[in-house]
Each structure stands twice: as C-alpha cells, then as structure tokens.
C-alpha positions as CSV (number, residue, x, y, z in Angstrom):
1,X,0.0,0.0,0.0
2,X,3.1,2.2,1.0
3,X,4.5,1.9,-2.6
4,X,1.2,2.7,-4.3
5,X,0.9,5.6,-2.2
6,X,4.2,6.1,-3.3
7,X,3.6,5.8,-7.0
8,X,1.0,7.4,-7.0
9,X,2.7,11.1,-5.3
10,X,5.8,10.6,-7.6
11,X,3.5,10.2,-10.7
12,X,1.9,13.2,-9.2
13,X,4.5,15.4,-8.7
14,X,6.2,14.5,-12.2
15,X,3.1,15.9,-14.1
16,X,2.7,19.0,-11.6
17,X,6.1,19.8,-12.6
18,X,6.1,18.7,-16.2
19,X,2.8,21.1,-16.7
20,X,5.0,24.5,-17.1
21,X,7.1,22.6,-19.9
22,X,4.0,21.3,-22.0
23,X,2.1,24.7,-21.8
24,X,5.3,26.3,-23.1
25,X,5.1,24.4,-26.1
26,X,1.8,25.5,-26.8
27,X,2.5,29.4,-26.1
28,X,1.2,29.4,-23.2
29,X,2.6,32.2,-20.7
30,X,5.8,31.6,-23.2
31,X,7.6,35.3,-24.4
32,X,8.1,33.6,-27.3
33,X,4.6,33.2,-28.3
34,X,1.0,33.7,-28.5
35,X,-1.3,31.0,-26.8
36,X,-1.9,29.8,-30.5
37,X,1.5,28.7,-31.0
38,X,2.5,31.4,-33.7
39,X,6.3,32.6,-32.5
40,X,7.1,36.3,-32.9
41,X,10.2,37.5,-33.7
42,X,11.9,38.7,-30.3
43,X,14.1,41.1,-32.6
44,X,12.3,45.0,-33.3
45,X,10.7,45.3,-36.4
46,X,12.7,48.8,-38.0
47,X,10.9,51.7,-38.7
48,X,10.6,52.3,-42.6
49,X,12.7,55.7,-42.8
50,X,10.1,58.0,-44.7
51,X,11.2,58.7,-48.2
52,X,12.8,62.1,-49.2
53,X,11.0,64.1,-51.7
54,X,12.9,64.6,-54.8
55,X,12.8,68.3,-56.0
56,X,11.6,68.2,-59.5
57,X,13.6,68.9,-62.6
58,X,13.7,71.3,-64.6
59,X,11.9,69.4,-67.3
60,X,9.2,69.0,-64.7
61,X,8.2,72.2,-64.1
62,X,8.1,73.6,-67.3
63,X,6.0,70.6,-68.5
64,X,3.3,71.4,-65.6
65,X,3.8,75.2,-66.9
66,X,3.0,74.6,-70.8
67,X,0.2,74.0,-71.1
68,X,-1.4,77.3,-69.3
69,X,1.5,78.8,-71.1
70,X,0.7,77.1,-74.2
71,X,-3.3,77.8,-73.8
72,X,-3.0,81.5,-72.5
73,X,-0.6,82.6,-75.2
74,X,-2.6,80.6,-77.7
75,X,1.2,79.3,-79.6
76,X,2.2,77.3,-82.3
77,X,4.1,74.7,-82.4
78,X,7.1,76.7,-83.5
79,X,6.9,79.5,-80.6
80,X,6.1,76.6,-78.3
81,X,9.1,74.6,-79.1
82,X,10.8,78.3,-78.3
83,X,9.4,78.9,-75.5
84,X,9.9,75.5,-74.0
85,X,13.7,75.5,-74.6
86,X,14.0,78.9,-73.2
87,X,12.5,78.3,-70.2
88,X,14.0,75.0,-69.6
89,X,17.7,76.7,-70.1
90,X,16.4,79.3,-67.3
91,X,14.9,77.0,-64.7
92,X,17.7,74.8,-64.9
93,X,19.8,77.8,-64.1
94,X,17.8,78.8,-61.3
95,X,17.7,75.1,-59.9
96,X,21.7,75.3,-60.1
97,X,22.0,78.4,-58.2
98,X,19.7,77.2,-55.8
99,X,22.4,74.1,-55.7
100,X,25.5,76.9,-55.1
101,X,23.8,78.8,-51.9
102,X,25.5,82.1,-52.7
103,X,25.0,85.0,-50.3
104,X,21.1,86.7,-51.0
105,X,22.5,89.8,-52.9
106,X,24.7,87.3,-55.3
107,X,21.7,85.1,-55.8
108,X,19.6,88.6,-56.6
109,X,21.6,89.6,-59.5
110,X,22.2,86.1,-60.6
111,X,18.5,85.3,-61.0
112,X,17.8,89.0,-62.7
113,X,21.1,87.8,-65.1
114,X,18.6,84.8,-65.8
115,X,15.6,86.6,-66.4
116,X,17.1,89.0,-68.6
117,X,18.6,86.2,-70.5
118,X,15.4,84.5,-70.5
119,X,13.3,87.9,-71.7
120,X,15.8,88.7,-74.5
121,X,15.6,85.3,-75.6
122,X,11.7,85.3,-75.8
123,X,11.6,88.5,-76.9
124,X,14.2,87.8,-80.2
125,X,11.7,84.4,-80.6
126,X,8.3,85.0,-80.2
127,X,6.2,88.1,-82.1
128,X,5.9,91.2,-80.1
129,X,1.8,90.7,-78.6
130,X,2.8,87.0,-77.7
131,X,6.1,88.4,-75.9
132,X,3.9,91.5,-74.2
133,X,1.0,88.6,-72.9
134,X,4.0,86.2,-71.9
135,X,5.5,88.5,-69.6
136,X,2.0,89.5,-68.8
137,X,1.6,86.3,-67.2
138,X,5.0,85.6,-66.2
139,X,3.6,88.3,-63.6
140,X,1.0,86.3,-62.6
141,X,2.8,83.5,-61.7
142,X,1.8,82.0,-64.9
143,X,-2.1,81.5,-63.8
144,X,-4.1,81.3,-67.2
145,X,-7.0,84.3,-66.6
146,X,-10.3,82.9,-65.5
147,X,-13.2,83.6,-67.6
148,X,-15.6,85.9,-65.7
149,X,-18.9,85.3,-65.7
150,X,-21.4,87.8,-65.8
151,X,-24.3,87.7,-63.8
152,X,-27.3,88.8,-64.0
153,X,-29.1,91.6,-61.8
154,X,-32.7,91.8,-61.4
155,X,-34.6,95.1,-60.4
C-alpha cells in the first residue's frame, strides 16, 4: 500500500512539474509566443525611414507650366518649341544656383542675369503681342485668366 501511495505522489508530482514545460510548447505564458502557438520575432521590427522628396527637374516644371503657357498665349508649335527651350535653359539655371547657396545679394543679380537672359531670348523668338502677354503672365505667376462670368441683376 506504501508503494502505491508512493507511485501514485511521484507520478503526481512529475506531471505537476512537467505542466510548465507542455504549456510552453503550446504558447502558453511563453515570451516567445502567443497562446496559438505562432512565434514572434523577439528582434524589433525597424521603422521604414520615410522617403525624401525629390525636388523636380527642370523638365518637370516647365512641363506642368505649358500647357497654361501654351493655352494662354494661344502658340504654335514653333513659338512653343521656343518657349519651352527657353524656359527650360532658365529653370535649370535657377535650380543650379539654388544648388550653389550664394549669399542673397549674389543670388539677386544672378536670378535677374537669368531673367534678362530668359526675356531677351523670348523676346528675339516670339512676335511682339505673344512676348507683351507672356511677360504679362510671367507676372502672374503663370495662372491662365479665369473667364468671368457675368451675372445677371434683377430690379
């Protein structure tokens, strides 16, 4: 009776012991684990490093600009191929000295040289009234003119 009493605490004991080893393998209270048994990755997950925003070209901006340049001015292909390269050479010019970082008074005259440049150049391509509306909306920070509309009063 002494050795079944014995048998039976031992078997007892083994499986009250053994019980934090077999709910390990099943997750449970494991910091390896979920209680479903899918392991995670003890290693930090690294942060994606938010991408940098690429200026654009110079090709870029004057191929958002053309068209309102293009519609505005109401230009053929000839004075648009004009204008295009013109303005191209100039924001590419403007983009470099933006590159250099010169002191503010430098980078003044440098960006009127460019303009100049830019004007004369227009001026020598396109026909005077196309020239004149250009610079017109070269003012206006190249913003086509909105169509009013008229509306109508009543009495």
């Amino acid at each position: 009776m002494k050795s079944l009493q014995t048998l039976v605490f031992l078997t007892f004991l083994t499986t009250m012991l053994s019980i934090g080893d077999l709910a390990a393998q099943y997750g449970y209270e494991s910091p390896y684990g979920n209680r479903y048994g899918r392991r995670q990755s003890t290693i930090p997950r690294a942060q994606e490093t938010p991408k940098e925003v690429e200026p654009p070209t110079a090709e870029e901006v004057v191929d958002q600009q053309m068209p309102s340049i293009s519609e505005a001015l109401g230009l053929n292909p000839f004075e648009e191929a004009v204008v295009r390269t013109t303005l191209l050479q100039s924001v590419q010019q403007r983009i470099e000295l933006q590159i250099l970082q010169l002191e503010p008074l430098k980078m003044k005259e440098e960006y009127e040289k460019v303009l100049k440049k830019q004007n004369d150049e227009l001026k020598a391509g396109l026909p005077e009234d196309k020239y004149n509306a250009f610079i017109e909306l070269q003012e206006n920070s190249f913003k086509p003119k909105k169509k009013k509309k008229k509306k109508n009063k009543k009495d």
